[in-house]
DSSP file (Angstrom, degrees, kcal/mol; ACC not computed):
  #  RESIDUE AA STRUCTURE BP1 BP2  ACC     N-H-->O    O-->H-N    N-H-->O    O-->H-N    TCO  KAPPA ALPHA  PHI   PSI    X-CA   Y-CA   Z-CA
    1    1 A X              0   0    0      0, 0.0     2,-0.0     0, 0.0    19,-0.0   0.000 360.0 360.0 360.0 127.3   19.7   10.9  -17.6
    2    2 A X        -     0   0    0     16,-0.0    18,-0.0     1,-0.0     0, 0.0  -0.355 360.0 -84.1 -77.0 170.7   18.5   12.7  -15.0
    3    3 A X        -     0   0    0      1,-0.1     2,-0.3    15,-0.1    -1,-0.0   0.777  36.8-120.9 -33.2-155.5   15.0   13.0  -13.8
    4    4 A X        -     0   0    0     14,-0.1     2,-0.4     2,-0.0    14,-0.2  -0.899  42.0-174.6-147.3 145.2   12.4   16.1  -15.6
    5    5 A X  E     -A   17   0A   0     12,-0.5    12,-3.3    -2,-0.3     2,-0.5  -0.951  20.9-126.1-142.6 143.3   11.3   18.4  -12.4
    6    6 A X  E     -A   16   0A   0     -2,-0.4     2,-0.4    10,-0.2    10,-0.2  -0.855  24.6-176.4-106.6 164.3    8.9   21.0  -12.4
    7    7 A X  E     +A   15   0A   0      8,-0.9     8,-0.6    -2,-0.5     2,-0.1  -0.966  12.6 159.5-136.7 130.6    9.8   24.5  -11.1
    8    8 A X  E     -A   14   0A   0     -2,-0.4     6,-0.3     6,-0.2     4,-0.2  -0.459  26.1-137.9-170.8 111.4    7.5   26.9  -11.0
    9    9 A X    >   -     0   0    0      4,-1.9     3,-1.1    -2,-0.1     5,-0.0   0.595  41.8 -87.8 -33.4 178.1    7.2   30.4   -8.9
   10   10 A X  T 3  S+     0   0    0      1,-0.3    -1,-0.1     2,-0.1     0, 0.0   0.875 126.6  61.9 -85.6 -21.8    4.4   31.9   -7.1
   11   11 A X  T 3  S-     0   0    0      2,-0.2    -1,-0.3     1,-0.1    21,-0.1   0.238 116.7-106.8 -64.3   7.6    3.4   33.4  -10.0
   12   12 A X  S <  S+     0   0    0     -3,-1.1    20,-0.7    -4,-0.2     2,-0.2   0.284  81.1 116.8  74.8 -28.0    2.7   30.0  -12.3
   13   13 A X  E     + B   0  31A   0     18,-0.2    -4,-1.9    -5,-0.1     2,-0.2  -0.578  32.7  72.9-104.8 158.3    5.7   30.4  -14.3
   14   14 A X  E     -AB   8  30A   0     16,-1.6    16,-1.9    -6,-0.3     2,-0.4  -0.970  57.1 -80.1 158.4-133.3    8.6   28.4  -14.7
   15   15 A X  E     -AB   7  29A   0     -8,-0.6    -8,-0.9    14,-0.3     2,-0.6  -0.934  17.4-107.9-145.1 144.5    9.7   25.3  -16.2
   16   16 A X  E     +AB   6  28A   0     12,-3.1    12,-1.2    -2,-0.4   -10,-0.2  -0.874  57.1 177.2 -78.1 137.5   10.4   21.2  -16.8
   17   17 A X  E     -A    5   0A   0    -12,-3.3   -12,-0.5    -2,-0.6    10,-0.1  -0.546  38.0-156.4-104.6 173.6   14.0   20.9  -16.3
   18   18 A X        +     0   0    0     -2,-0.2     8,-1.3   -14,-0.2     2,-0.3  -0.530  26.8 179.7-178.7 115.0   16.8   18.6  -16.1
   19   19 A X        -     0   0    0      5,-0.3     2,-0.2     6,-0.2     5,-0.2  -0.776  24.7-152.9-104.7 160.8   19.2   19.8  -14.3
   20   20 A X  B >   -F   23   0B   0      3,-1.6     3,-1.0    -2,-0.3     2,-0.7  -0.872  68.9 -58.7-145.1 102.9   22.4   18.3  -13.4
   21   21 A X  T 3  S-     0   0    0     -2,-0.2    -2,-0.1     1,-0.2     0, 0.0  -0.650 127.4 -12.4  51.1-112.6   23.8   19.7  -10.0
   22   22 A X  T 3  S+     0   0    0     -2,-0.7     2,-0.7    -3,-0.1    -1,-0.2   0.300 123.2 100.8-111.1   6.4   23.9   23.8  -10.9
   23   23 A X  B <   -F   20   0B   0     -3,-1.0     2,-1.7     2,-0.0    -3,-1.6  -0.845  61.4-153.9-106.1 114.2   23.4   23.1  -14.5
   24   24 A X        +     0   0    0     -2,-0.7    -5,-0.3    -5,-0.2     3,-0.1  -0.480  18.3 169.9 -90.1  95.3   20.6   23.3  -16.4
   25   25 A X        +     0   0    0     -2,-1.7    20,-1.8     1,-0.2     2,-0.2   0.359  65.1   9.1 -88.4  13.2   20.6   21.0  -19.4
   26   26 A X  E     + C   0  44A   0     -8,-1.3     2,-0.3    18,-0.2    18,-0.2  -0.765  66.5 172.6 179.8 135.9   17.4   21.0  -20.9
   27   27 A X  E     - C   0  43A   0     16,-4.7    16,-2.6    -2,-0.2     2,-0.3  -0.888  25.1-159.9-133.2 161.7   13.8   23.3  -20.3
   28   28 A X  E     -BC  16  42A   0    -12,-1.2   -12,-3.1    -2,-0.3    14,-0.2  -0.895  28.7-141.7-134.2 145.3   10.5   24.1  -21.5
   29   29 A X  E     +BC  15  41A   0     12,-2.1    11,-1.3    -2,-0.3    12,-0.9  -0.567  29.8 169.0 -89.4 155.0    9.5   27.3  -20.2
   30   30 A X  E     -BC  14  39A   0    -16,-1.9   -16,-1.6     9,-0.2     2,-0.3  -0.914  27.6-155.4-156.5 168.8    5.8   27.5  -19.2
   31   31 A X  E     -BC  13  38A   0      7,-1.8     7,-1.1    -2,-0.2     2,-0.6  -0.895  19.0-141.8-145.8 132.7    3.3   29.7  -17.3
   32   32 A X  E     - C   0  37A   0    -20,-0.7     2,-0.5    -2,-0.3     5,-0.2  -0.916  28.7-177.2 -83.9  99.6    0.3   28.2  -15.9
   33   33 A X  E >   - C   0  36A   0     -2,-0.6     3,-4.5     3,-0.6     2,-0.8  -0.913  59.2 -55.4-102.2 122.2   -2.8   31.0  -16.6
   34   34 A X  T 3  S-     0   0    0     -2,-0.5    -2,-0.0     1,-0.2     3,-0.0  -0.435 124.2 -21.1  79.5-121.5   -6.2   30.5  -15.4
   35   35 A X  T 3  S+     0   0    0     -2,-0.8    36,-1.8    36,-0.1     2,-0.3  -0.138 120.0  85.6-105.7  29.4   -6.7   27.0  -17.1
   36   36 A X  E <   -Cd  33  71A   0     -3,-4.5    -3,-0.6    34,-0.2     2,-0.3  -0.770  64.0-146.1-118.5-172.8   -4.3   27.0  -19.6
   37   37 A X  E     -Cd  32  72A   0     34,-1.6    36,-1.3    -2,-0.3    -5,-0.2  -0.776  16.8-150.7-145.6 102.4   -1.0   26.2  -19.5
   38   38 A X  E     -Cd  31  73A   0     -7,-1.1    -7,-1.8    -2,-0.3     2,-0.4  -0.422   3.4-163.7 -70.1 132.2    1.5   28.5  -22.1
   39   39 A X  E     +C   30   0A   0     34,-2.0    37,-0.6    -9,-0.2    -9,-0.2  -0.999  13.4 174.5-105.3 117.8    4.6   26.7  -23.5
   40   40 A X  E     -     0   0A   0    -11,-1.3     2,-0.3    -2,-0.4    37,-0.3   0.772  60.3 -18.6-108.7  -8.6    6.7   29.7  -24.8
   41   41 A X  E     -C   29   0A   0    -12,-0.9   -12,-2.1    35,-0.2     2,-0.3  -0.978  47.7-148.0-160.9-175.8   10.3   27.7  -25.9
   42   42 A X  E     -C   28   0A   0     -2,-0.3     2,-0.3   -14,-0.2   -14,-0.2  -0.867  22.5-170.1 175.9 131.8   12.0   24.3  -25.1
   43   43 A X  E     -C   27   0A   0    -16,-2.6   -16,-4.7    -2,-0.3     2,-0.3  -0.920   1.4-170.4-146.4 123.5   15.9   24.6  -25.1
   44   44 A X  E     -C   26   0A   0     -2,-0.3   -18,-0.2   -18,-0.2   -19,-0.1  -0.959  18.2-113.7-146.1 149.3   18.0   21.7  -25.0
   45   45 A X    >>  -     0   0    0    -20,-1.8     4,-2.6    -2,-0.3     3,-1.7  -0.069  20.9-124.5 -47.4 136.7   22.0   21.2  -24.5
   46   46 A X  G >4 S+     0   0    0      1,-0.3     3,-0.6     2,-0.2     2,-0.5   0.914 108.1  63.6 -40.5 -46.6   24.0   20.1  -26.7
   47   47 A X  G 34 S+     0   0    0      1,-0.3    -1,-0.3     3,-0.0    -2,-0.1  -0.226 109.8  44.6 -78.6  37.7   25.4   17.4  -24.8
   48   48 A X  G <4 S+     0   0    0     -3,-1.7    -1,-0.3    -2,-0.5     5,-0.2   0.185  81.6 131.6-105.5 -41.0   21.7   15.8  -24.7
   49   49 A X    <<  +     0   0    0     -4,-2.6    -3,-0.1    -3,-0.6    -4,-0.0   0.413  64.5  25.9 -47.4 165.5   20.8   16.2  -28.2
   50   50 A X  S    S+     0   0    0      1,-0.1    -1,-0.2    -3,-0.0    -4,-0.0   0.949  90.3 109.5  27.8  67.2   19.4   13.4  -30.1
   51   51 A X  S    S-     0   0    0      0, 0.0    -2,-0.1     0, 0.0    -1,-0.1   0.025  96.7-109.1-126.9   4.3   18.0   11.7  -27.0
   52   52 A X  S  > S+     0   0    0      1,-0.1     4,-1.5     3,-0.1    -3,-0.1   0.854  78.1 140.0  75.0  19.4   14.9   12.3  -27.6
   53   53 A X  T  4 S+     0   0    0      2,-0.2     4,-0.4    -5,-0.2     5,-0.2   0.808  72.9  50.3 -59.7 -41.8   15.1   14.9  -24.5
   54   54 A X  T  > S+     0   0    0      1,-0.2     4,-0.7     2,-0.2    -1,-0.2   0.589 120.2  42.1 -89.9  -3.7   12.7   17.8  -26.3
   55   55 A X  H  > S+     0   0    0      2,-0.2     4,-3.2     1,-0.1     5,-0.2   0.888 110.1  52.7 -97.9 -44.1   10.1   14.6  -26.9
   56   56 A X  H  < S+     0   0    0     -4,-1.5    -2,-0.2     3,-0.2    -1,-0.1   0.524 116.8  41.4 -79.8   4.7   10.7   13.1  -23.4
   57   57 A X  H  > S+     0   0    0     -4,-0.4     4,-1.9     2,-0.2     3,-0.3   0.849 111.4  54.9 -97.0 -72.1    9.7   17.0  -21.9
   58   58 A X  H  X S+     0   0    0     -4,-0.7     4,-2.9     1,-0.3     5,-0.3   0.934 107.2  47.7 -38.7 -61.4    6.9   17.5  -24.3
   59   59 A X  H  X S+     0   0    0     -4,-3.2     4,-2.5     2,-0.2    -1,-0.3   0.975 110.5  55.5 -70.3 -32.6    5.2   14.0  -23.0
   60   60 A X  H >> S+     0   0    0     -3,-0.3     4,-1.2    -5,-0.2     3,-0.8   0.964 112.2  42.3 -61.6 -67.7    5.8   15.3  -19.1
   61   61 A X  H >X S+     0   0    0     -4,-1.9     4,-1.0     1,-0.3     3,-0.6   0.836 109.6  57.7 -70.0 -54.3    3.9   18.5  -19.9
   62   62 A X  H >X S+     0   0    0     -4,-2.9     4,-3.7     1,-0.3     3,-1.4   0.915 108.7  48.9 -26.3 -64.3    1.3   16.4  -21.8
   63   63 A X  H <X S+     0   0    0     -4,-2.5     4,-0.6    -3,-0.8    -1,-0.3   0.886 111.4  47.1 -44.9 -50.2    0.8   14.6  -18.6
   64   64 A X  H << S+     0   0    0     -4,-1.2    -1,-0.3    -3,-0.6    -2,-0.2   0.337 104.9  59.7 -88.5   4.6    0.5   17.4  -16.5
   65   65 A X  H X<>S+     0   0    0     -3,-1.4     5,-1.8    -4,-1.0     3,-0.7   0.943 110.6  40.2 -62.4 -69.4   -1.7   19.0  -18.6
   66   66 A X  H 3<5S+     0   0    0     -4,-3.7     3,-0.4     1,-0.3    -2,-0.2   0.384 108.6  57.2 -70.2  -7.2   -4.0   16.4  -18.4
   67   67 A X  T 3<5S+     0   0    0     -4,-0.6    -1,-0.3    -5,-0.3    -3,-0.2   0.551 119.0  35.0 -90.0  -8.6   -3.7   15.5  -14.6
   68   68 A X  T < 5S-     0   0    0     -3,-0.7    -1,-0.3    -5,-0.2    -2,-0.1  -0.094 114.4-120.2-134.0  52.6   -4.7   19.1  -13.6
   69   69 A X  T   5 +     0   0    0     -3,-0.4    -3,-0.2     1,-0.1     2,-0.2   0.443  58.9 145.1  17.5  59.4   -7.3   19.6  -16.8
   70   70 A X      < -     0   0    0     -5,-1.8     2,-0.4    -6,-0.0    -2,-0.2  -0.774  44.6-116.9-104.6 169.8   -5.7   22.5  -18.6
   71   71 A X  E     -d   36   0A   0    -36,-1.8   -34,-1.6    -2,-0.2    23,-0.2  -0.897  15.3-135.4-105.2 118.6   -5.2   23.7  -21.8
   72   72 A X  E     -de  37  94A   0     21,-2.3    23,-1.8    -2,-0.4     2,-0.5  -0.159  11.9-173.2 -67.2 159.1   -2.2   24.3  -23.7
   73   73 A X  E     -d   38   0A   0    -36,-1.3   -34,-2.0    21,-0.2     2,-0.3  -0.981  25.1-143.2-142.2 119.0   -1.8   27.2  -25.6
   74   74 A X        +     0   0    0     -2,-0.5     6,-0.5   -36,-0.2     7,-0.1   0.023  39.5 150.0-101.2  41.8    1.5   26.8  -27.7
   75   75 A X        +     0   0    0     -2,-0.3     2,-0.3     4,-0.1    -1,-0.1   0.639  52.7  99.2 -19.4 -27.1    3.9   29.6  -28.4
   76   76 A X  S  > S-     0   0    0    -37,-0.6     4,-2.4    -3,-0.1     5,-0.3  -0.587  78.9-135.1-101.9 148.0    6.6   27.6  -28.4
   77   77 A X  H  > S+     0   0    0    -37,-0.3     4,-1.9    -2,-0.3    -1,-0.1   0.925  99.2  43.2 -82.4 -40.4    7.6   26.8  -31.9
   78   78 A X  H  > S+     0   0    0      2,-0.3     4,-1.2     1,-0.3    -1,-0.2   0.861 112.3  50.3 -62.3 -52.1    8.1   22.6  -31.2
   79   79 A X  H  > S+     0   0    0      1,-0.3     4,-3.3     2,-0.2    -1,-0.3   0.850 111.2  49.7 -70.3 -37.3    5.2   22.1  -29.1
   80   80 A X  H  X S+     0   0    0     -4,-2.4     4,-1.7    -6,-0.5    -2,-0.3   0.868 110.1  52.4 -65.3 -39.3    3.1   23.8  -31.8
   81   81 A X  H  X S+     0   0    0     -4,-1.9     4,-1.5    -5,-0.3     3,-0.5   0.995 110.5  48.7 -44.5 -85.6    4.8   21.6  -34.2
   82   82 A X  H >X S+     0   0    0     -4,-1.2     4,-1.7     1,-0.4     3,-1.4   0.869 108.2  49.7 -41.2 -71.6    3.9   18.6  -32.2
   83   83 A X  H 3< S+     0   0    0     -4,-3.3    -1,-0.4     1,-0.2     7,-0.3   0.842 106.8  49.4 -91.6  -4.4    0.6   19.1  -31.7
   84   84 A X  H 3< S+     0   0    0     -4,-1.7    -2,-0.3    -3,-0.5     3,-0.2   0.360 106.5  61.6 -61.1   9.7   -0.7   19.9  -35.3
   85   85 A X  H << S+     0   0    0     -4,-1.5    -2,-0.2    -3,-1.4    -3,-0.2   0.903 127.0  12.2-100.1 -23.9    1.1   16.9  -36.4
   86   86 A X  S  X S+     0   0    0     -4,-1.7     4,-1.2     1,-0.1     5,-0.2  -0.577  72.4 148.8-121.3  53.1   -1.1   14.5  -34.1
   87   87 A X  H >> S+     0   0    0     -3,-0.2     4,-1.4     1,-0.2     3,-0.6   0.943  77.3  63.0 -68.1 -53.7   -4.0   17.5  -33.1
   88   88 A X  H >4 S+     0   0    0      2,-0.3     3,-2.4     1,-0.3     4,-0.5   0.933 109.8  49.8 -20.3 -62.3   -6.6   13.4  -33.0
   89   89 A X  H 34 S+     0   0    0      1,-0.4    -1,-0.3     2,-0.1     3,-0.2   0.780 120.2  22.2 -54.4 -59.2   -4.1   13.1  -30.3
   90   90 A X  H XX S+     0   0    0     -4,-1.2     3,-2.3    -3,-0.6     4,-0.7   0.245  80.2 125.4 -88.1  -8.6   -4.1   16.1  -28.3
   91   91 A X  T << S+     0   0    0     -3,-2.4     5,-0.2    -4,-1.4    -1,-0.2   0.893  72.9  63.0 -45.6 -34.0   -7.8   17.3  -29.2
   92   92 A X  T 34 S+     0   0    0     -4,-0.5    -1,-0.3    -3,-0.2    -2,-0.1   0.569 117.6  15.4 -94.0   8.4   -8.3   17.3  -25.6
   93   93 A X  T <4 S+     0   0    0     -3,-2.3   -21,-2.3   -22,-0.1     2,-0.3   0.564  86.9 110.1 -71.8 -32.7   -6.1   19.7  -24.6
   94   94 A X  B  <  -e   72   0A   0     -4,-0.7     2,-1.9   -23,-0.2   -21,-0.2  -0.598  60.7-143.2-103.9 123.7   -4.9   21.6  -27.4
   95   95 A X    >>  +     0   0    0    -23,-1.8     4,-1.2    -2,-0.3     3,-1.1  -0.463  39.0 158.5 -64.7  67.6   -6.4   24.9  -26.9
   96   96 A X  T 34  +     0   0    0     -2,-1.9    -1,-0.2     1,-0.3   -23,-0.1   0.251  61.2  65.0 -92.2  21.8   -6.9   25.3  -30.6
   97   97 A X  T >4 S+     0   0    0      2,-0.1     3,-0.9     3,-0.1    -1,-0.3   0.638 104.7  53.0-106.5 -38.9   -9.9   28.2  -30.5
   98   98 A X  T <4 S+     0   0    0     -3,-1.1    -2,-0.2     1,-0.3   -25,-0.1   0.849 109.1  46.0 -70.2 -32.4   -7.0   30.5  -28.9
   99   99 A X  T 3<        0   0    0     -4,-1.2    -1,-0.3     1,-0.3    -3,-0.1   0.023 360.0 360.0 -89.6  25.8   -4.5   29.7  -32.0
  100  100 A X    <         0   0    0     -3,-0.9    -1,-0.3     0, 0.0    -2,-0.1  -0.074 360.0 360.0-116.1 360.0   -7.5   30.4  -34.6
């Protein structure tokens, strides 16, 4: 599989990919505001599914959350999923005063 890249405009937004040459087979779209960092969806191809793709995306953003000390704020239906099921996990990220 190829690699997970970030993209991201002058504006803060964009995405992790994986692309493959002009095709883009898996995202999660993001905006970096301030100090948080909005996830609003996370889209994968068929031809990826059940690879553990939308998990292996979800831990890259994790990382980079935590290497540049923002907070997520989670729009996106998965990532919100994800992090109330292990919020212990994420406590130091999770921008959970904005989702109140």
């Amino acid at each position: 599989m190829n690699s997970i890249e970030l993209k991201l405009n002058d504006q803060q937004r964009g995405a992790f990919v994986i692309d493959e040459g002009t095709q883009r087979l898996a995202e999660m779209g993001i905006a970096i505001q301030g100090d948080n960092l909005v996830v609003y969806h996370t889209q994968v191809s068929d031809a990826l599914r059940g690879q553990g793709v939308a998990s292996k995306l979800f831990n890259t953003m994790i990382d980079y959350t935590r290497k540049n000390k923002l907070k997520v704020i989670a729009l996106c239906p998965y990532v919100h999923k994800q992090l109330m099921r292990h919020s212990e996990q994420y406590a130091d990220i999770w921008n959970q005063k904005w989702h109140k």
